[in-house]
C-alpha positions in Angstrom: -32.7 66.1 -52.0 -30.9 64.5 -54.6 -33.0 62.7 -57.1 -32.3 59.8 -59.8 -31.3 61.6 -63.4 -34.4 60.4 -65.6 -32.4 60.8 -68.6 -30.1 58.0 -67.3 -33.1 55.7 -66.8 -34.5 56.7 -70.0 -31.1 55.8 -71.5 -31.1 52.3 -69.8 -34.7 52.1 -70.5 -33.9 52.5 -74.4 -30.9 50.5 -73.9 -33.1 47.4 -72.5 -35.4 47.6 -76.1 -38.5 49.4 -74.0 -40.3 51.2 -76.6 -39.8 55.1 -76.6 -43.2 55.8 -76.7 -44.4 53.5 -73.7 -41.8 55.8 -71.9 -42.7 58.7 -73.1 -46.9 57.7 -72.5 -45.1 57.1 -68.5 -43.0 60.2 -68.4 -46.5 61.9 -69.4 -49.1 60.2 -67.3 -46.6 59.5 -64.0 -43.1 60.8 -64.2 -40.2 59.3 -62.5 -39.4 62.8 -60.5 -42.7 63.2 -59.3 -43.2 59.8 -57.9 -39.6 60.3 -56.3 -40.6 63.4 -54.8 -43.5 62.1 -53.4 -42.3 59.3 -51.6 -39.2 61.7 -50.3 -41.6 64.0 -48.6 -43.7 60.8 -46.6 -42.2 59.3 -43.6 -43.8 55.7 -44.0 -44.4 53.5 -46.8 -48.5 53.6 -45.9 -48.3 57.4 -46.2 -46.2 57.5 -49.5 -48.4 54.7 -50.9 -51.6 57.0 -50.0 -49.9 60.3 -51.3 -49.3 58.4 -54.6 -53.0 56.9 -55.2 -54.3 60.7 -54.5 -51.8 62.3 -57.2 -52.1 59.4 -59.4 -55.9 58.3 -59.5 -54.9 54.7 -61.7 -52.9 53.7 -58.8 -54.8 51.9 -56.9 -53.3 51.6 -52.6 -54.1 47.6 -52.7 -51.9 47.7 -55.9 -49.2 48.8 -54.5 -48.9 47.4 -51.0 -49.4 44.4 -53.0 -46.3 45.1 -55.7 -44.4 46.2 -52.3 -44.8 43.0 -50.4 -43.6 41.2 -53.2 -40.5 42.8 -53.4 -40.2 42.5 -49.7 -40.8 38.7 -50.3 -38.5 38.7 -53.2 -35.5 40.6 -50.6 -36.5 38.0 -47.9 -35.6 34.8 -50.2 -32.0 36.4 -51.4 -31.6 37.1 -47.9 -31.9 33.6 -47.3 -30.0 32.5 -50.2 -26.9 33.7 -49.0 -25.1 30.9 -46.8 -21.0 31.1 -46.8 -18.6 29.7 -45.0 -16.2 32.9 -46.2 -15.3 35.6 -43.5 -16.4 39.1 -44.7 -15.4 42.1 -42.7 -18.9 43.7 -42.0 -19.6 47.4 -41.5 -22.0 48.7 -39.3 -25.9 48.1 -41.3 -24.2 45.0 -42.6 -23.3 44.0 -38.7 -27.0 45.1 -37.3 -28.5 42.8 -39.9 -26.4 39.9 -38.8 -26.7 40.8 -34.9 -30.7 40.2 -35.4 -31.9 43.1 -37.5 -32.3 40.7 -40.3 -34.7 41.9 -43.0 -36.1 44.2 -40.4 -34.0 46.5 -40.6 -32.9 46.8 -43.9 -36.5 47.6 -44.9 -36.5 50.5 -42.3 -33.7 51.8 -44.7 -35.0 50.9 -48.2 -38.8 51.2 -48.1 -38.6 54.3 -50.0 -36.6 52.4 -52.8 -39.2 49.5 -52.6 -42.1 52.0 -52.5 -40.8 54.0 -56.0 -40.2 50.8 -57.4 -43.8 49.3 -56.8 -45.3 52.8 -58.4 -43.1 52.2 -61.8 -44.1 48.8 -62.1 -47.8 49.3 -61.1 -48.2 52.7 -63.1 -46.3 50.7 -66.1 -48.9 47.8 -65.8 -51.6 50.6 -65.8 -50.3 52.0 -68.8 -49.9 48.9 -70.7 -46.2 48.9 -70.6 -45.5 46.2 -68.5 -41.8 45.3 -69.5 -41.2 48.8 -69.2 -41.8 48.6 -65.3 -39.8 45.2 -65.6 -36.7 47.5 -66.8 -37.3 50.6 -64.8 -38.3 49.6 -61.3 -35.4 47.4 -60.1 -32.8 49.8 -61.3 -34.6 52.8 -59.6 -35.1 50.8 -56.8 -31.4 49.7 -56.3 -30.6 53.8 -57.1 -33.1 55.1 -54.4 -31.3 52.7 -51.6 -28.1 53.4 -53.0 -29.0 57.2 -52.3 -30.2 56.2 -49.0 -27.7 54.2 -47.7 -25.2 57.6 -49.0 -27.4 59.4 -46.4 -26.1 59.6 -42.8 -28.3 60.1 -40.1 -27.4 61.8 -37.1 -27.8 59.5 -34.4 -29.8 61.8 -32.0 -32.4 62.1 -34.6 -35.7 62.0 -33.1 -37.5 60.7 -36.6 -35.6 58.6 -39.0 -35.0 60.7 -42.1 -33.0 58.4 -43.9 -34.9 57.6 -46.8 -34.7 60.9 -47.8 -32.6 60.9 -51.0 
Protein backbone atom coordinates (compact mmCIF):
# COMPACT_ATOMS: atom_id res chain seq x y z
CA UNK A 1 0.00 0.00 0.00
CA UNK A 2 1.46 3.10 -0.98
CA UNK A 3 0.68 5.97 1.34
CA UNK A 4 0.76 9.96 0.89
CA UNK A 5 4.47 11.29 2.10
CA UNK A 6 3.41 13.43 5.25
CA UNK A 7 6.47 15.50 4.89
CA UNK A 8 5.14 16.66 1.50
CA UNK A 9 1.87 17.72 3.08
CA UNK A 10 3.57 19.21 5.95
CA UNK A 11 5.64 21.16 3.32
CA UNK A 12 2.49 22.35 1.51
CA UNK A 13 0.87 22.74 4.77
CA UNK A 14 3.75 25.31 5.88
CA UNK A 15 3.78 26.53 2.41
CA UNK A 16 -0.04 27.61 2.74
CA UNK A 17 0.96 29.84 6.25
CA UNK A 18 -0.75 26.90 8.63
CA UNK A 19 0.93 27.30 11.78
CA UNK A 20 3.70 24.55 12.59
CA UNK A 21 2.38 23.91 15.73
CA UNK A 22 -1.39 23.35 14.81
CA UNK A 23 0.33 20.64 12.57
CA UNK A 24 2.39 19.39 14.87
CA UNK A 25 -0.72 19.35 17.81
CA UNK A 26 -2.53 17.07 14.47
CA UNK A 27 0.52 14.98 13.66
CA UNK A 28 0.31 14.24 17.63
CA UNK A 29 -3.35 13.76 18.32
CA UNK A 30 -4.38 12.10 14.73
CA UNK A 31 -1.67 11.56 12.17
CA UNK A 32 -2.10 11.67 8.57
CA UNK A 33 -0.58 7.89 8.17
CA UNK A 34 -2.79 6.51 10.63
CA UNK A 35 -5.99 7.82 9.39
CA UNK A 36 -4.73 6.63 5.84
CA UNK A 37 -4.14 3.29 7.03
CA UNK A 38 -7.26 3.03 8.56
CA UNK A 39 -9.40 3.82 5.89
CA UNK A 40 -7.06 1.38 3.43
CA UNK A 41 -7.88 -1.54 5.57
CA UNK A 42 -12.06 -0.87 5.48
CA UNK A 43 -14.03 -1.87 2.48
CA UNK A 44 -16.90 0.94 2.82
CA UNK A 45 -16.92 4.41 3.78
CA UNK A 46 -19.50 3.38 6.97
CA UNK A 47 -16.93 0.92 8.16
CA UNK A 48 -13.85 3.34 7.71
CA UNK A 49 -15.95 6.15 9.29
CA UNK A 50 -16.64 3.69 12.39
CA UNK A 51 -12.98 2.36 12.49
CA UNK A 52 -11.95 6.05 12.74
CA UNK A 53 -14.40 7.30 15.71
CA UNK A 54 -13.08 3.99 17.73
CA UNK A 55 -9.20 4.98 17.22
CA UNK A 56 -9.97 8.53 17.45
CA UNK A 57 -12.54 9.15 20.41
CA UNK A 58 -13.06 13.22 19.28
CA UNK A 59 -14.30 12.07 16.10
CA UNK A 60 -17.55 11.87 16.25
CA UNK A 61 -19.44 9.18 13.12
CA UNK A 62 -22.32 12.03 12.55
CA UNK A 63 -19.27 14.34 12.00
CA UNK A 64 -18.00 12.76 9.55
CA UNK A 65 -20.68 11.30 7.39
CA UNK A 66 -21.71 14.75 7.67
CA UNK A 67 -18.09 16.44 6.41
CA UNK A 68 -18.40 13.37 3.68
CA UNK A 69 -21.75 14.30 2.18
CA UNK A 70 -20.61 17.68 1.74
CA UNK A 71 -17.89 16.87 -0.33
CA UNK A 72 -20.07 14.51 -2.12
CA UNK A 73 -22.37 17.53 -2.63
CA UNK A 74 -19.51 19.73 -3.44
CA UNK A 75 -18.31 16.77 -6.41
CA UNK A 76 -21.97 16.61 -7.52
CA UNK A 77 -22.22 20.57 -8.42
CA UNK A 78 -18.67 20.54 -10.44
CA UNK A 79 -20.08 17.64 -12.00
CA UNK A 80 -22.75 19.62 -13.09
CA UNK A 81 -20.81 22.62 -13.86
CA UNK A 82 -19.07 21.14 -16.61
CA UNK A 83 -21.22 21.67 -20.04
CA UNK A 84 -18.91 21.83 -23.39
CA UNK A 85 -19.69 21.71 -26.66
CA UNK A 86 -15.70 20.47 -27.20
CA UNK A 87 -15.08 16.73 -28.22
CA UNK A 88 -12.76 15.02 -25.65
CA UNK A 89 -11.47 11.59 -26.23
CA UNK A 90 -12.70 9.70 -23.11
CA UNK A 91 -11.03 6.72 -21.53
CA UNK A 92 -12.77 4.09 -19.93
CA UNK A 93 -13.97 5.62 -16.02
CA UNK A 94 -14.30 8.86 -17.85
CA UNK A 95 -16.68 6.83 -20.60
CA UNK A 96 -18.74 4.79 -17.68
CA UNK A 97 -19.48 8.21 -16.03
CA UNK A 98 -20.80 9.62 -19.19
CA UNK A 99 -22.71 6.22 -20.30
CA UNK A 100 -24.84 6.63 -16.87
CA UNK A 101 -22.40 6.04 -13.98
CA UNK A 102 -22.55 9.71 -13.37
CA UNK A 103 -21.46 10.56 -9.78
CA UNK A 104 -22.20 7.00 -8.88
CA UNK A 105 -19.63 5.69 -9.88
CA UNK A 106 -16.94 7.88 -9.39
CA UNK A 107 -17.70 7.76 -5.57
CA UNK A 108 -17.36 3.89 -5.69
CA UNK A 109 -13.73 4.89 -6.72
CA UNK A 110 -12.91 7.82 -4.53
CA UNK A 111 -14.76 7.26 -1.21
CA UNK A 112 -11.67 6.48 0.43
CA UNK A 113 -10.13 9.89 -0.75
CA UNK A 114 -13.44 11.61 0.40
CA UNK A 115 -13.46 9.60 3.67
CA UNK A 116 -9.45 10.77 4.73
CA UNK A 117 -10.35 14.04 3.68
CA UNK A 118 -13.55 14.43 6.02
CA UNK A 119 -11.14 12.96 9.09
CA UNK A 120 -8.40 15.97 8.47
CA UNK A 121 -10.93 18.53 8.24
CA UNK A 122 -13.16 17.17 11.22
CA UNK A 123 -10.05 16.15 13.49
CA UNK A 124 -8.55 19.88 12.41
CA UNK A 125 -11.90 21.43 13.53
CA UNK A 126 -11.55 19.33 16.82
CA UNK A 127 -8.25 20.49 17.35
CA UNK A 128 -8.92 24.05 16.79
CA UNK A 129 -7.00 24.29 13.60
CA UNK A 130 -9.63 24.72 11.29
CA UNK A 131 -7.64 26.39 8.21
CA UNK A 132 -5.33 23.76 8.76
CA UNK A 133 -8.02 21.05 7.59
CA UNK A 134 -8.98 23.79 4.88
CA UNK A 135 -5.25 23.25 3.47
CA UNK A 136 -4.69 19.66 4.16
CA UNK A 137 -7.84 17.77 3.27
CA UNK A 138 -8.45 18.68 -0.40
CA UNK A 139 -4.94 18.08 -1.33
CA UNK A 140 -4.95 14.54 0.47
CA UNK A 141 -8.05 13.96 -0.91
CA UNK A 142 -7.15 14.64 -4.64
CA UNK A 143 -3.63 12.39 -3.64
CA UNK A 144 -5.73 9.39 -2.20
CA UNK A 145 -7.96 9.26 -5.66
CA UNK A 146 -4.97 10.00 -7.57
CA UNK A 147 -3.44 6.77 -5.86
CA UNK A 148 -6.65 4.97 -6.49
CA UNK A 149 -7.38 5.71 -9.80
CA UNK A 150 -3.15 4.39 -10.31
CA UNK A 151 -4.69 1.11 -8.90
CA UNK A 152 -5.99 -1.46 -11.46
CA UNK A 153 -8.35 -3.84 -10.48
CA UNK A 154 -8.57 -7.13 -12.00
CA UNK A 155 -11.81 -7.42 -13.50
CA UNK A 156 -12.73 -10.86 -12.06
CA UNK A 157 -12.36 -9.42 -8.61
CA UNK A 158 -14.99 -10.62 -6.49
CA UNK A 159 -14.79 -7.38 -3.94
CA UNK A 160 -13.68 -4.09 -5.22
CA UNK A 161 -10.30 -3.35 -3.77
CA UNK A 162 -9.66 -0.30 -5.53
CA UNK A 163 -9.44 2.16 -2.95
CA UNK A 164 -6.66 0.53 -1.65
CA UNK A 165 -3.72 2.93 -2.13
Amino acid sequence: MEMIDKNELHELAIEKGVDTQALADFETQYGVEEIQKIVASCDTMEEACQKLCEKFPSLKYEDLKKQFDEYVAKAQENDGDSESEEIVDLDEDDLEAVAGGGIGSWLKKNWAGLVVGAAVTVACTAIGAPMLGMVMAPTLTSMVNQQVQKKETPADAKTDNSHNF
